[in-house]
N, C-alpha and C positions, 0 to 999 in steps of 0.2 A: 661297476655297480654291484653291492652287495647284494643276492637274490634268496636271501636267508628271513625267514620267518615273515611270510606276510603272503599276498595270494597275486594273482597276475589275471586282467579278464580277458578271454581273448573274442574276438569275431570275425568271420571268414564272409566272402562276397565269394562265390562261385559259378562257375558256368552249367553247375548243372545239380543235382540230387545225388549222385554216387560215386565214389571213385573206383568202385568196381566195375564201372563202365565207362569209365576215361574221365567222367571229371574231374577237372582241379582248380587249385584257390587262383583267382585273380587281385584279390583285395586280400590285404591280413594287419589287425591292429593287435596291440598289446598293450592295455593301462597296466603299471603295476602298483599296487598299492601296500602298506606296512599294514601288519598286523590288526591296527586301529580302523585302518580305510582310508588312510589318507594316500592319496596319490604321491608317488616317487619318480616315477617317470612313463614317459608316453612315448610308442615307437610306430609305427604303421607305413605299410607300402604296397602299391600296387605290384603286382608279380604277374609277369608275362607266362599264360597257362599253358606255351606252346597250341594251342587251337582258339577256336573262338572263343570269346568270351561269352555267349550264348545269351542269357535273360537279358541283354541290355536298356529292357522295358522296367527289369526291377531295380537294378544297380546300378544304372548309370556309366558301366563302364565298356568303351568301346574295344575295336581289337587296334586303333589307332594307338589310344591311352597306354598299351600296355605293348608296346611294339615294341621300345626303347626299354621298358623296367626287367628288373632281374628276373630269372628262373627261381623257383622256389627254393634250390641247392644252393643260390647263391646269396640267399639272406637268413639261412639254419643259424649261423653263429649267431646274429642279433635276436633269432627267436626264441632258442634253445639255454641260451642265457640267462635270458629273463622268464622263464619258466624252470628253469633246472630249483630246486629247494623250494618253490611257492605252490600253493593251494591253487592249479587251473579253475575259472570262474568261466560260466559262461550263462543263456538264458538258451534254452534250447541245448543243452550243451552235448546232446548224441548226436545232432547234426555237426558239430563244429570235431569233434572226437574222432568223426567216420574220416575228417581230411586230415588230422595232424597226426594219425596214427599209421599212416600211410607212409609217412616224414622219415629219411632217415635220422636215426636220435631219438626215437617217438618213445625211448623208454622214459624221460625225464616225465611222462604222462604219467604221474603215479594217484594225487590226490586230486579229485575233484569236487565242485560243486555247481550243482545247475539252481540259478535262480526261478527257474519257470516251476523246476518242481516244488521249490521253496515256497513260491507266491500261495497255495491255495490255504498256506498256515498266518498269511499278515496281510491279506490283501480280500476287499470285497470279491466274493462271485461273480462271473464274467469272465471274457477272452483270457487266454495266458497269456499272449503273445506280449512282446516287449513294450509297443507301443499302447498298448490296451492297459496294460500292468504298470507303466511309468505314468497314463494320464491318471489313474487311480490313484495314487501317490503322489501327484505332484512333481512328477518329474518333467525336465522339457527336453521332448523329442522332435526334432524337425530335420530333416533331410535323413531318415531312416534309410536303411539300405545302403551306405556310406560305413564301411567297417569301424575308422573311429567313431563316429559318431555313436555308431551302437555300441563300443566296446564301451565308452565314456559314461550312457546311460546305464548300462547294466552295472557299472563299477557304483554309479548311483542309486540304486535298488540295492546293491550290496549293501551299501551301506546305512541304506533303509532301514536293512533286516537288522544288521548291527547296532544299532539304534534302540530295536526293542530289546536287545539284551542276547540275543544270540552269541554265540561264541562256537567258532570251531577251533579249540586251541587244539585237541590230541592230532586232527588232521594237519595242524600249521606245523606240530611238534613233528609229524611223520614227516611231511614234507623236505624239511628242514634236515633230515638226517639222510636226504640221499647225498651220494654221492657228489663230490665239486666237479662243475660243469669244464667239458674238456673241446675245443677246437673241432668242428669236424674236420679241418683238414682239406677243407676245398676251398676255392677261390670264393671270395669274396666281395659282394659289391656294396652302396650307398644303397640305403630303399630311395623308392619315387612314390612321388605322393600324386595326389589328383592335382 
């Protein structure tokens, strides 16, 4: 997959608020989309956090669910991938930032954009949150807290934005001139999904 000129949205499910004090991703999705917004391809998997999965009141995912799925080392190459040359997307995206930057590989993090900051320039007043900002719009959110699912909707809001005429081309252009994406070099596994 080409991962040249266009943006990737990502969304994490976590067991907790920081990974300055052990948490880490158990859910991780990636829409990627071209330049335009249209969807190119879709990847997500549950990833075993090594400890509890912790909120499972918010995300639905047990320590069963993720007993059998990868370590996060062992799904970098499909991550890294499809973020190396693309504009990172996300709604919230200092939250989603604090766990991928953790990441061995975490340089391919160069150009972002958060929709949440974007919302308060195309969106009526009221909540930011994803689910508040997609019913405003018109978007359909249901089973939130489900990493694709959010990744899907925020790629939808992106495209929202793009719709009114937005353009990040100079960020697509930076993007686009990093470096070509290289193997980390460790085992590799299939993601698992819910």
């Amino acid at each position: 997959m080409s991962a040249r000129q266009g943006y990737v949205v990502v969304d994490v499910e976590t067991t907790g608020f920081s990974p300055a004090k052990g948490d880490r991703i158990c859910e991780i999705a990636l829409v990627s989309l071209d330049a335009e917004g249209a969807t190119v391809d879709e990847w997500h998997s549950l990833i075993n956090p090594r400890r509890s999965t912790g909120a499972v009141h918010v995300h639905g995912i047990t320590d069963e669910m993720v007993a059998d799925a990868p370590v996060i080392e062992e799904v970098l190459d499909a991550i890294w991938q499809r973020v190396a040359g693309r504009v990172l997307v996300a709604h919230n995206i200092s939250f989603d930032l604090r766990f991928l930057k953790v990441l061995p590989g975490s340089q391919w993090l160069s150009e972002t954009l958060c929709t949440q900051r974007l919302a308060p320039d195309f969106i009526s007043d009221g909540k930011w949150t994803l689910a508040a900002c997609c019913e405003r719009v018109g978007i359909s959110l249901s089973n939130a807290h489900s990493a694709l699912v959010d990744a899907r909707a925020t790629a939808e809001l992106l495209r929202f934005y793009l719709r009114q005429g937005l353009s990040w081309r100079s960020e697509l252009d930076r993007a686009a001139q990093a470096p070509g994406w290289r193997s980390c070099d460790l085992p590799q596994r299939h993601p698992r999904q819910r």
